[in-house]
Every structure is written in structure tokens, then in C-alpha cells.
C-alpha positions as CSV (number, residue, x, y, z in Angstrom):
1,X,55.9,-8.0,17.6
2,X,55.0,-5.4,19.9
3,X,54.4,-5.6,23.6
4,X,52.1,-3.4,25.5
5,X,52.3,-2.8,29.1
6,X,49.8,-1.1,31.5
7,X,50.0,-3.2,34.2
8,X,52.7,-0.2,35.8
9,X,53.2,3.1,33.3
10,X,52.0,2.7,29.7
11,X,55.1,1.2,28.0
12,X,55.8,-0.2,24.3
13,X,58.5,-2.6,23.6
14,X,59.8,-3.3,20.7
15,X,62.4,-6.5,20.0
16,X,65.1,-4.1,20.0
17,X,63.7,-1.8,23.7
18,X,61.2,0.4,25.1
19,X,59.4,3.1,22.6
20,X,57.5,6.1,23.7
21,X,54.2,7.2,22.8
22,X,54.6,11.4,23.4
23,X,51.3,13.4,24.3
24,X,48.7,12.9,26.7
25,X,45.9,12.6,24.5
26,X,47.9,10.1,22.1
27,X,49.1,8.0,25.8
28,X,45.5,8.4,26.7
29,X,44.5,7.1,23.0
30,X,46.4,4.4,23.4
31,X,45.2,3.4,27.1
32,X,41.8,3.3,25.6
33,X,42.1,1.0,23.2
34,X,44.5,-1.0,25.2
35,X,42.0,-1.5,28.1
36,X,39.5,-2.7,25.5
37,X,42.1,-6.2,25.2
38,X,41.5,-6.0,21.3
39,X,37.3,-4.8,21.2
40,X,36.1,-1.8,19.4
41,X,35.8,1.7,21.2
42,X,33.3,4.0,19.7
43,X,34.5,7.0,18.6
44,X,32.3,9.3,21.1
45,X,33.8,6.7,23.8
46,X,37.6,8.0,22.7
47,X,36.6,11.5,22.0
48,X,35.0,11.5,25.7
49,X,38.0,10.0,27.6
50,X,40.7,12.1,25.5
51,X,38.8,15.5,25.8
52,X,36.4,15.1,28.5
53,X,34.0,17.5,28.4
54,X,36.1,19.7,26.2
55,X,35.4,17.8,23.2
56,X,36.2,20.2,20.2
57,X,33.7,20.5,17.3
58,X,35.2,18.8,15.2
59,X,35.6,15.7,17.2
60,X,35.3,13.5,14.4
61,X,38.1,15.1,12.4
62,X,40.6,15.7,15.5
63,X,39.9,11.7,16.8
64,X,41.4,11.0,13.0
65,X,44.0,12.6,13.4
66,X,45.1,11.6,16.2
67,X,44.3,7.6,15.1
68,X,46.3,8.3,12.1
69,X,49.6,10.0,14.2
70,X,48.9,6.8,16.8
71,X,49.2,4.1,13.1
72,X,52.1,6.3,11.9
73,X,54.8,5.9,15.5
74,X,53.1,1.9,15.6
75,X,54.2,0.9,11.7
76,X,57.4,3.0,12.5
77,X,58.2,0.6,15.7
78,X,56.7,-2.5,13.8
79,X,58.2,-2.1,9.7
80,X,57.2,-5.7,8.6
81,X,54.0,-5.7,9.7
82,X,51.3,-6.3,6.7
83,X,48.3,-4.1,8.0
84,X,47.7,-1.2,10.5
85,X,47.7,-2.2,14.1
86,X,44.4,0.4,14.5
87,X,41.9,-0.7,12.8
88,X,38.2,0.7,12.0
89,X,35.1,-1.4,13.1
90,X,31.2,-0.3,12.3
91,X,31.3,0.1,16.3
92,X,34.5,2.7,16.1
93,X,38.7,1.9,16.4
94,X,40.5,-1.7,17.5
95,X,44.4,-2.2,18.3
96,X,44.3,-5.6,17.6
97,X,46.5,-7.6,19.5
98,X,47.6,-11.2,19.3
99,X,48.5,-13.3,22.5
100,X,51.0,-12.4,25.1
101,X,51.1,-9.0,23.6
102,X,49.4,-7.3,26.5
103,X,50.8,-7.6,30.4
104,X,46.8,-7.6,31.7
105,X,45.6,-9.8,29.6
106,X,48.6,-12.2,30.2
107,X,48.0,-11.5,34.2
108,X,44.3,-12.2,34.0
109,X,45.0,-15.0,32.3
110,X,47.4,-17.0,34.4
111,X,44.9,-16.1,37.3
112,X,42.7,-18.1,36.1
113,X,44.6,-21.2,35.4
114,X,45.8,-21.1,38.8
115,X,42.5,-20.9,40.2
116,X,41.4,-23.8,37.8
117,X,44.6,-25.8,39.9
118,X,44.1,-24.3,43.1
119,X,42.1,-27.0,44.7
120,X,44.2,-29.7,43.6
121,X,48.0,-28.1,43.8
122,X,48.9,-25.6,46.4
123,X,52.3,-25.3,45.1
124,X,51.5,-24.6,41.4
125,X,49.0,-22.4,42.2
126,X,51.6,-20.2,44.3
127,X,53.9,-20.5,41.6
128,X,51.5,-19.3,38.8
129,X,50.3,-16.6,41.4
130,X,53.8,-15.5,41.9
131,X,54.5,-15.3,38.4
132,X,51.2,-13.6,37.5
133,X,51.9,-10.7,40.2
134,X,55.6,-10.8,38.7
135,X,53.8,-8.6,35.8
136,X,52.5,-5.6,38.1
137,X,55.0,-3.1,38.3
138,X,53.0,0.0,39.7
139,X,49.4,0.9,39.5
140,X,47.7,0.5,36.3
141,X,48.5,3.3,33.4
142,X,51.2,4.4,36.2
143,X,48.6,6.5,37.9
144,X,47.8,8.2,34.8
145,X,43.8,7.5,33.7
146,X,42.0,10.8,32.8
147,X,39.1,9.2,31.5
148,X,36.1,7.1,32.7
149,X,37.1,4.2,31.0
150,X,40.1,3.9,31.6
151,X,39.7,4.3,35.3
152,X,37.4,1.9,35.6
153,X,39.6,-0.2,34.2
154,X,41.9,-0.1,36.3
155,X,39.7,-0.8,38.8
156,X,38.9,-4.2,37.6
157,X,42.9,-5.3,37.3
158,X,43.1,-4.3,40.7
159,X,40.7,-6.2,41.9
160,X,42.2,-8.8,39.8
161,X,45.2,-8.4,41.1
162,X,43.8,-8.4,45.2
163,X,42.0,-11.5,44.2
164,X,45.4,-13.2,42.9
165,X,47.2,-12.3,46.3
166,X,44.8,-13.4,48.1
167,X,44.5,-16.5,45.8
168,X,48.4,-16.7,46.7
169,X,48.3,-16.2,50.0
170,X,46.2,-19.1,50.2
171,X,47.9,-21.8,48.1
172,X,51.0,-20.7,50.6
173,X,49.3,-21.1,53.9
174,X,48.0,-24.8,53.2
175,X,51.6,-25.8,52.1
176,X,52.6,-24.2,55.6
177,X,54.5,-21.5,55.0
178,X,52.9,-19.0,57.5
179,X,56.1,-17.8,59.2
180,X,57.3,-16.5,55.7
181,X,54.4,-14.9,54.5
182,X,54.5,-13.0,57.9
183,X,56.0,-9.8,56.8
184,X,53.6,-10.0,53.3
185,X,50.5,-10.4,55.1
186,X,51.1,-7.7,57.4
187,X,51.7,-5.1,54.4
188,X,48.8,-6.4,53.1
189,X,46.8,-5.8,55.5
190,X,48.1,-2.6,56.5
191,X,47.2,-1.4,53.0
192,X,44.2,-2.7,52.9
193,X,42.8,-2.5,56.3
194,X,39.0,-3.0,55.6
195,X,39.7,-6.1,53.6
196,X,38.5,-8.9,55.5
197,X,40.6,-11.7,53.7
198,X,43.9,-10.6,54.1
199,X,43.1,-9.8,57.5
200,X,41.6,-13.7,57.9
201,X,44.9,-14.9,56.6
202,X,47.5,-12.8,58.3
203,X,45.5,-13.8,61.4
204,X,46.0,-17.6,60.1
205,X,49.7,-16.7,59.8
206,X,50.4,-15.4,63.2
207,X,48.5,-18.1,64.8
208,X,50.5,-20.8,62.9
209,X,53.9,-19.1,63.7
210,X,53.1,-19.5,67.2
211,X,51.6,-16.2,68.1
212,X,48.1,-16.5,69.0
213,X,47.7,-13.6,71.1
214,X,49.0,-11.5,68.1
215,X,46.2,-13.0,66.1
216,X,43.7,-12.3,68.3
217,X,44.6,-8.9,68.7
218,X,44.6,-8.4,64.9
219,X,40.6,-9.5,65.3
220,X,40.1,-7.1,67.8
221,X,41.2,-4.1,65.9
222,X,39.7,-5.6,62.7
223,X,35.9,-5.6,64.5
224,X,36.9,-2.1,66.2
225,X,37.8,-0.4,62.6
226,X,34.7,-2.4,60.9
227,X,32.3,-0.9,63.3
228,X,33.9,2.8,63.2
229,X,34.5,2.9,59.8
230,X,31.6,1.1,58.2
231,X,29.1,-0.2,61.0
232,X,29.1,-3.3,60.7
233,X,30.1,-6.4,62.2
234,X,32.9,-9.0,60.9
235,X,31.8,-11.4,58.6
236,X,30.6,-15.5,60.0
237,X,33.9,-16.3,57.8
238,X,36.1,-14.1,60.3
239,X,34.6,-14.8,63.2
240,X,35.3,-18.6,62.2
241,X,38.9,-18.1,62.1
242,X,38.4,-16.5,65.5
243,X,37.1,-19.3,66.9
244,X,39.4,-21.7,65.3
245,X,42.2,-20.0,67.0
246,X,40.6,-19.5,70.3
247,X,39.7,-23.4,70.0
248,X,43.4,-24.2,68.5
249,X,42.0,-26.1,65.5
250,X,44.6,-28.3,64.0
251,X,43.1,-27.0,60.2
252,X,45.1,-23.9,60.9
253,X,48.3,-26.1,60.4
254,X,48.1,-25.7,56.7
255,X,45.6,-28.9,56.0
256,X,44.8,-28.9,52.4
257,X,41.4,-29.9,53.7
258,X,40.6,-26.9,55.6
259,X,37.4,-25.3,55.7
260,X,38.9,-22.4,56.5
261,X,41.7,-21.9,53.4
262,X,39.0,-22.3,50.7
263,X,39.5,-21.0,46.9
264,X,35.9,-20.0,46.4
């Protein structure tokens, strides 16, 4: 059994420790089929991610050759597998995969059982967060994603993976843990500065370790960049925990049953 990691620079691991895959265009071959989670890619799909608009006349012949190097280095890392791990489809090439073998799939995954338990318990859902984000260990491919596809891609686990921490952050504020999610948030946000949720909750944070003015100045600068930057006002669900604070709404203790921690 093989297992495939993009989640962080393309690695392969075998039962025995990591294996490379040389070359860009076989690493970007790979990616490809990878980011598919086990779908057919067209040929004219790989040919145009590997090559770009350098696609060599005899595109068909050069993408074969390259899918037959790829099945000779995956049957040298896997000798007792029965049947190549690429395979051809009528709608082009498949890695096939079987569960756990890939770190996004296995991410995405685990995000959404702990969404399914998030409204009914905080604590599992941070655990199952925290396990889930365990798996990221860089950005996706490691930074390397010539092609279309694959940058979208990674894309889409990102915003998987801003949707987990802010799925985390959550499940962690209504168990009451603001004072140690203080130094998290405030990377967060930092990193993200027009992103309005982390911004909500390290604003929840501050205000629950006793630092209200530190909240509210957090707002301030949030509607300042919002209107520079983009034009726009902050959001009713900003401006509500605004208001909480200024009106020192117990909810901001942590109560599961705050309007103002929601999952949705």
C-alpha cells in the first residue's frame, strides 16, 4: 500500500519510507491525477497541465510515455500489487486509489464528520479539527502547481482547510478556551486580514480573556481595511459581535447556545 501526500510537497510512502518521483513533468503527472481523488483526466487535460501551451506534436505519444515511466517507478515501489495503479478510462488516465491512501481526501474527509458533530460536541469537533489540520504540512503540491488544474485545486483544499480552522476555532471558543486560542487567532488573522470570521472570533477571544478594548480596536481596523481595500462595509454578522461586546453579552462566555458561535 502506497500513500500519497499533497497536502505539503508531493510525497510517496511506501511501508518501508518516502520514494521520489524525479522530473517535473512526471511530479506534475502525478499531481494531476492525484488531485482528481481517483476520476479520469483526459488526456488533452494532462497534456495541457504538463506542457502548457508547449504541447509537442506528438502529444499523444509523449503523454504514453510518460504514463508508462509513472506505472514502471509505482510497480517498482508496490511488487505485490495485481494490476497497474494507472489505469486507462474511455475519458483518459485514473490512479486509482483505495481509502486513506491520499492526505486530501483523508483531510476532507474528517472535516466533514466533524462538521456533522459540531452542533452537538464542541470537544470532538476540535479534536477531529485538530487532527484533520494535523495532515497539512505546507501549501498544497509544496508550492509547486504549473498547471490550471492543479492550481485550482489547490485552491479548493485551502479553502477547505480555512473552513476547518475556522470550524475549530469555533468548537474551541464555546468550550471556553479563548485565552489559549489568543496567540492562533491573532496569526490567523494577521494572515488573513480580509477574512471576516477569523477576525469575528479573535475579536470573541480578546473580549472573553478580558480585553474588550482590544476587541474593539481589532473592529475598528477591520472596517478601516474593509473600506480601503475593498469598499465595503463589515458584514451584519461582524457588526453583531460588535455590539455583543459593547453590550457585554453573556453568549460571548462560550454558551453552546450562542447565536453568535454558529457552525453554518
Amino acid at each position: 500500500m502506497l500513500k500519497f501526500s499533497i497536502l505539503g510537497a508531493l510525497q510517496v510512502r511506501t511501508p518501508t519510507g518516502p520514494a521520489e518521483i524525479c522530473g517535473d513533468l512526471q511530479r506534475t503527472l502525478v499531481q494531476t491525477l492525484l488531485v482528481s481523488e481517483g476520476r479520469p483526466v483526459s488526456g488533452e487535460a494532462l497534456a495541457e497541465e504538463m506542457w502548457g501551451e508547449y504541447v509537442p506534436d506528438n502529444q499523444a505519444n509523449a503523454l504514453q510515455a510518460h504514463v508508462s515511466r509513472l506505472r514502471r517507478r509505482l510497480r517498482a515501489l508496490e511488487p505485490g500489487r495485481i494490476g497497474p495503479r494507472v489505469t486507462i478510462h474511455p475519458a483518459g488516465y485514473r490512479l486509482l486509489l483505495a481509502e486513506g491512501e491520499l492526505d486530501a481526501v483523508e483531510f476532507v474527509r474528517t472535516v466533514r464528520i466533524a462538521e456533522a458533530a459540531a452542533p452537538h460536541d464542541a470537544d470532538r469537533t476540535a479534536r477531529l479539527l485538530e487532527e484533520a489540520l494535523a495532515l497539512w504540512q505546507g501549501p498544497v503540491f509544496g508550492g509547486f502547481s504549473a498547471g490550471a488544474l492543479c492550481q485550482l485545486a489547490g485552491a479548493r483544499y485551502e479553502e477547505h482547510r480555512m473552513r476547518a480552522m475556522e470550524l475549530r476555532f469555533d468548537a474551541a471558543l464555546r468550550t471556553g478556551r479563548h485565552a489559549a486560542l489568543l496567540a492562533e487567532l491573532a496569526e490567523a488573522h494577521t494572515n488573513h486580514p480580509l477574512r471576516e470570521r477569523f477576525c469575528e472570533q479573535f475579536m470573541i477571544a480578546l473580549y472573553g480573556s478580558g480585553r474588550q478594548a482590544d476587541a474593539l480596536g481589532v473592529f475598528r481596523r477591520m472596517r478601516g481595511r474593509l473600506d480601503e481595500e475593498l469598499g465595503i462595509e463589515p458584514s451584519p454578522a461582524l457588526r453583531q459581535v460588535e455590539s455583543a461586546i459593547l453590550c457585554h453579552d453573556p453568549a460571548l462566555a462560550g454558551d453552546a447556545r450562542s447565536s453568535l458561535l454558529q457552525f453554518a
